[in-house]
C-alpha positions as CSV (number, residue, x, y, z in Angstrom):
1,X,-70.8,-106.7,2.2
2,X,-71.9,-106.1,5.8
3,X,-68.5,-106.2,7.2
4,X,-67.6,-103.6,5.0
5,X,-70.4,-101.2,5.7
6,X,-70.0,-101.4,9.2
7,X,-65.8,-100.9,8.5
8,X,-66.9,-97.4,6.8
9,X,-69.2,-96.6,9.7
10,X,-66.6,-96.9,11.7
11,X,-64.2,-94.9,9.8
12,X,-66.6,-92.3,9.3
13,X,-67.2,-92.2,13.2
14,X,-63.5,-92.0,14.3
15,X,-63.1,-88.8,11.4
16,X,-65.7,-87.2,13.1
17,X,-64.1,-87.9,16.6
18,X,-61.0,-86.3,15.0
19,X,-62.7,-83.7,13.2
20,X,-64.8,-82.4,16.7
21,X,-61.6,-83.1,19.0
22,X,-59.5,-80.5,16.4
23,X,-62.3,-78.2,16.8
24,X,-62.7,-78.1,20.7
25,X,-58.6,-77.7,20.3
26,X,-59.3,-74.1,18.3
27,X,-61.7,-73.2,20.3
28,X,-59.9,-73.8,23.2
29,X,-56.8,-71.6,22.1
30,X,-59.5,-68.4,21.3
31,X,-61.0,-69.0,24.2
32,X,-57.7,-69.3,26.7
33,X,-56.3,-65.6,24.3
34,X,-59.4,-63.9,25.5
35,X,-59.4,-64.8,29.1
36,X,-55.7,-63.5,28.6
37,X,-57.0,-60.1,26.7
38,X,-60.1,-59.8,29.1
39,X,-58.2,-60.7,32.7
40,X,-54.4,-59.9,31.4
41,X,-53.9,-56.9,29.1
42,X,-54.2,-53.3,29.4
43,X,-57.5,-52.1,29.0
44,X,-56.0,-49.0,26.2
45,X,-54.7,-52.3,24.2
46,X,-57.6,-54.7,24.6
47,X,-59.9,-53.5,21.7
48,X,-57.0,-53.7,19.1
49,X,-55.9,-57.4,20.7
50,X,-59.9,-58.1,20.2
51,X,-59.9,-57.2,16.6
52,X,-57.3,-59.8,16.1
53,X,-59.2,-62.4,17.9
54,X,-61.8,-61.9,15.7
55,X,-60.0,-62.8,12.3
56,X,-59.0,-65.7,14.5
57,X,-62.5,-66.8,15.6
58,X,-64.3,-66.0,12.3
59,X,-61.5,-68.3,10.1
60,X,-62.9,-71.4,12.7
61,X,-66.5,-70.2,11.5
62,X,-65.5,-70.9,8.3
63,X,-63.9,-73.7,8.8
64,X,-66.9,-75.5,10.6
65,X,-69.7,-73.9,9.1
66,X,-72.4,-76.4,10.5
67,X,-70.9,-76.2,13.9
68,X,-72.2,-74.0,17.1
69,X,-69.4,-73.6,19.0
70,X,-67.4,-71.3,16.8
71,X,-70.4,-69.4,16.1
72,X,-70.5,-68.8,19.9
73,X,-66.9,-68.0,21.0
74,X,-66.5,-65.4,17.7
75,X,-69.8,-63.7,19.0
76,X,-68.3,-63.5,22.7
77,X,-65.3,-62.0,21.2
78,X,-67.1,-59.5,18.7
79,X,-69.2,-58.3,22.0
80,X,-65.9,-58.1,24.1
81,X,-64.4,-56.2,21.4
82,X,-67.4,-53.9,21.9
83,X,-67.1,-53.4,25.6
84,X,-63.6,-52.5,25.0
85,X,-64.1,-49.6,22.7
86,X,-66.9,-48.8,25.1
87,X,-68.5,-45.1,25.7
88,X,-70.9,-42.9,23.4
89,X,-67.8,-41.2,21.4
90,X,-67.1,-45.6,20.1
91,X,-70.7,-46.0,19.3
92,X,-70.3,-46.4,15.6
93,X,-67.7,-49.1,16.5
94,X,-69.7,-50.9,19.5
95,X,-73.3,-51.0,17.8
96,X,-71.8,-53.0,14.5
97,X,-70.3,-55.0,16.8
98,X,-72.8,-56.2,18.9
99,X,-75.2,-56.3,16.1
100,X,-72.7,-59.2,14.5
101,X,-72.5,-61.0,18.3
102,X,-76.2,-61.0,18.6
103,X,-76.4,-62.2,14.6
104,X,-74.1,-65.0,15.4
105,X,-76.0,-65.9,18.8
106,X,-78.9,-66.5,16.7
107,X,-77.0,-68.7,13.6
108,X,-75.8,-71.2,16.5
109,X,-79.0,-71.4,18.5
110,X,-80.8,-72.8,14.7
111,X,-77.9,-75.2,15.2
112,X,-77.8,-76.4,19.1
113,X,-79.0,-74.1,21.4
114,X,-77.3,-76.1,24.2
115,X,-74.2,-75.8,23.1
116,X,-71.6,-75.1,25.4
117,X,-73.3,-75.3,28.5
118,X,-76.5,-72.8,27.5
119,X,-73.5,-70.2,26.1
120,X,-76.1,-69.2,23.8
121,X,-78.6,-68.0,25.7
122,X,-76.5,-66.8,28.9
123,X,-74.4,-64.5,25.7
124,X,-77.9,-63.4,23.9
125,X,-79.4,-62.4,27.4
126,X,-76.4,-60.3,28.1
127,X,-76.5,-58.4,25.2
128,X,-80.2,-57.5,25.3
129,X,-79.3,-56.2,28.8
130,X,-76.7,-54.4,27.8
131,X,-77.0,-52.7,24.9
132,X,-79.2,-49.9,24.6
133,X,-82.8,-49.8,23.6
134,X,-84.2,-48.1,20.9
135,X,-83.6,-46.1,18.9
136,X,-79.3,-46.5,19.7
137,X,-79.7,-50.1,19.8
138,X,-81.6,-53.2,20.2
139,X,-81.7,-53.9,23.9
140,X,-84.6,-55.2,25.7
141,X,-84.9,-56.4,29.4
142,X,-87.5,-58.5,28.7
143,X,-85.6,-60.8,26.1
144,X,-82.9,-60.1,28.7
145,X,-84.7,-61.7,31.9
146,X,-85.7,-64.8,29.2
147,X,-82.9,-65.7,27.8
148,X,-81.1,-65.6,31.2
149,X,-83.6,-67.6,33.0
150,X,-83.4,-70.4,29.9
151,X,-79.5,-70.7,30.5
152,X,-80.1,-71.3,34.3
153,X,-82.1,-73.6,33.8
154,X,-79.5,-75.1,30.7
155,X,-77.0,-74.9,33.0
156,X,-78.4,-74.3,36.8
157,X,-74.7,-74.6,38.3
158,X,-72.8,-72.6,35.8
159,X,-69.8,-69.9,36.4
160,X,-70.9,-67.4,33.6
161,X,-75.2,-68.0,33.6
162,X,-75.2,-67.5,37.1
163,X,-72.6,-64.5,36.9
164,X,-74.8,-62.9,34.4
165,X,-78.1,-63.5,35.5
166,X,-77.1,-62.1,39.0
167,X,-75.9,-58.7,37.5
168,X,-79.1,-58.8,35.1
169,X,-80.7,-58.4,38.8
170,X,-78.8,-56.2,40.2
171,X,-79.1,-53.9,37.4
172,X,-83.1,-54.5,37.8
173,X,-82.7,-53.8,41.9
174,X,-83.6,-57.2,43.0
175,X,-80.9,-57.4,45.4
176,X,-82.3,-60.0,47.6
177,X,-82.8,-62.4,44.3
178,X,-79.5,-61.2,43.0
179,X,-77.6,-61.9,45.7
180,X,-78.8,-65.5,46.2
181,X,-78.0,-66.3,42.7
182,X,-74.2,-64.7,42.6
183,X,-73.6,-66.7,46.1
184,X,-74.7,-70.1,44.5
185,X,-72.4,-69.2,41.4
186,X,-69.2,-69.0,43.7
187,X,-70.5,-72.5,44.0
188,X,-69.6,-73.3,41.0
189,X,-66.8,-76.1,40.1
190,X,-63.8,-75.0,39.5
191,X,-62.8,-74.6,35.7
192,X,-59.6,-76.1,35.3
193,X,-58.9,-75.9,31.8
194,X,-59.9,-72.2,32.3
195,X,-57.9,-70.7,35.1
196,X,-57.4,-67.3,33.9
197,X,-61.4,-66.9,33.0
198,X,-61.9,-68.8,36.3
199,X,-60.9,-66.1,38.6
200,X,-61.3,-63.2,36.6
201,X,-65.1,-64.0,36.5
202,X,-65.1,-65.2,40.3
203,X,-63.4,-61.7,40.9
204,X,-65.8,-60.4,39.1
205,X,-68.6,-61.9,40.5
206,X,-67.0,-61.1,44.4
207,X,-67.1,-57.5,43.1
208,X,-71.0,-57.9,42.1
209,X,-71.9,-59.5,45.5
210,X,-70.2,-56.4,47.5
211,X,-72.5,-54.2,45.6
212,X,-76.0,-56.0,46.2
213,X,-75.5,-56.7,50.0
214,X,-74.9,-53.0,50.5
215,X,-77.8,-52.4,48.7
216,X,-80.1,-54.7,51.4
C-alpha cells in the first residue's frame, strides 16, 4: 500500500513538472512575439500586432487559471497594446486597456506576488505612474513609488524593476537617485533567453540615463 502511494506521488509530481514546463514554453513564445512587436515592428502596426497577442495571452489564462504568470505577461501585453494606441484622440481604447492590465496585476499578485521576478509589482507600479489621475484614469504616484520600491527590493538586480523605477524618478526630478538606480541596472545579467527585450530595454534605459545626467 505504501509503495503505491508514494508511486502516485510521484506521478503526480512529474505531471506537474510537465504541466509548469509546457506553461513556461507559452509564455515564453508571448513573451519572445512582444519583444519582437515592442523592439521590431513599425510603431503604425504595433497596436493591431498587440491585439493579436492578446487573444494569444488570454487563451494561456484560461488554460492555467490558478497560475500567475499568464496573468502577468497578458496584462504586460494589454498595457503595451495601450501605449501603442497612445495619445488623448485613443483614450477610449487606452483607458479599457489599462484598466484590464492593472485588473490582471491584481488577480496574480492573490496568487504569487513574486512571480516572475517581482513582475507584478515592477508592472502595477508602472501603470499607476503612467496613467493618468483622476478623473481620466486611475494613476497615482504614491502607489507608483510603492509598488516600485517592493519590486527592487523582490528583485534588487533586475533589468525591468530597475528600468522602471529609475524613470519613475526621473519623471519625479530626482535625478541624482535616478541616475544611480538606471547605472546599477545596466548591471544587470545579461538575459539570454531574451535577447531582443535585452537590448531594447538596455537601449532604453541608455536613453533614460542621457536624460537625468543632463539634468544634474
Amino acid at each position: 500500500m505504501y509503495k503505491k502511494i508514494v508511486m502516485i506521488l510521484f506521478s503526480l509530481m512529474i505531471s506537474q513538472t510537465a504541466f509548469s514546463a509546457s506553461m513556461m514554453e507559452q509564455i515564453s513564445a508571448v513573451q519572445k512575439q512582444w519583444a519582437i512587436i515592442k523592439y521590431q515592428t513599425e510603431e503604425k502596426l504595433q497596436s493591431n500586432a498587440f491585439v493579436e497577442l492578446i487573444v494569444q495571452a488570454d487563451a494561456l489564462i484560461d488554460s492555467y487559471p490558478d497560475k500567475a504568470e499568464p496573468l502577468i505577461w497578458s496584462a504586460i501585453v494589454y498595457s503595451s497594446y495601450a501605449g501603442a494606441v497612445g495619445g488623448i484622440k485613443s483614450i477610449t481604447k487606452a483607458l479599457p486597456a489599462v484598466k484590464q492590465s492593472r485588473d490582471l496585476l491584481l488577480q496574480a499578485q492573490a496568487i504569487d506576488r513574486t512571480a516572475l521576478g517581482g513582475s507584478i509589482m515592477t508592472s502595477l507600479g508602472a501603470l499607476y505612474y503612467q496613467v493618468p489621475s483622476w478623473p481620466l484614469g486611475f494613476g497615482n504616484k504614491k502607489k507608483a513609488r510603492e509598488y516600485l520600491e517592493k519590486a527592487v527590493q523582490i528583485n534588487k538586480n533586475g533589468l525591468d524593476s530597475n528600468y522602471f523605477y529609475g524613470d519613475f524618478l526621473l519623471n519625479r526630478k530626482e535625478y541624482a537617485k535616478s541616475v544611480d538606480v538606471l547605472e546599477h541596472a545596466l548591471t544587470a545579467p545579461q538575459l539570454d533567453q531574451r535577447p531582443i527585450a535585452d537590448k531594447g530595454r538596455r537601449d532604453e534605459i541608455r536613453a533614460l540615463l542621457e536624460i537625468a545626467r543632463s539634468k544634474l
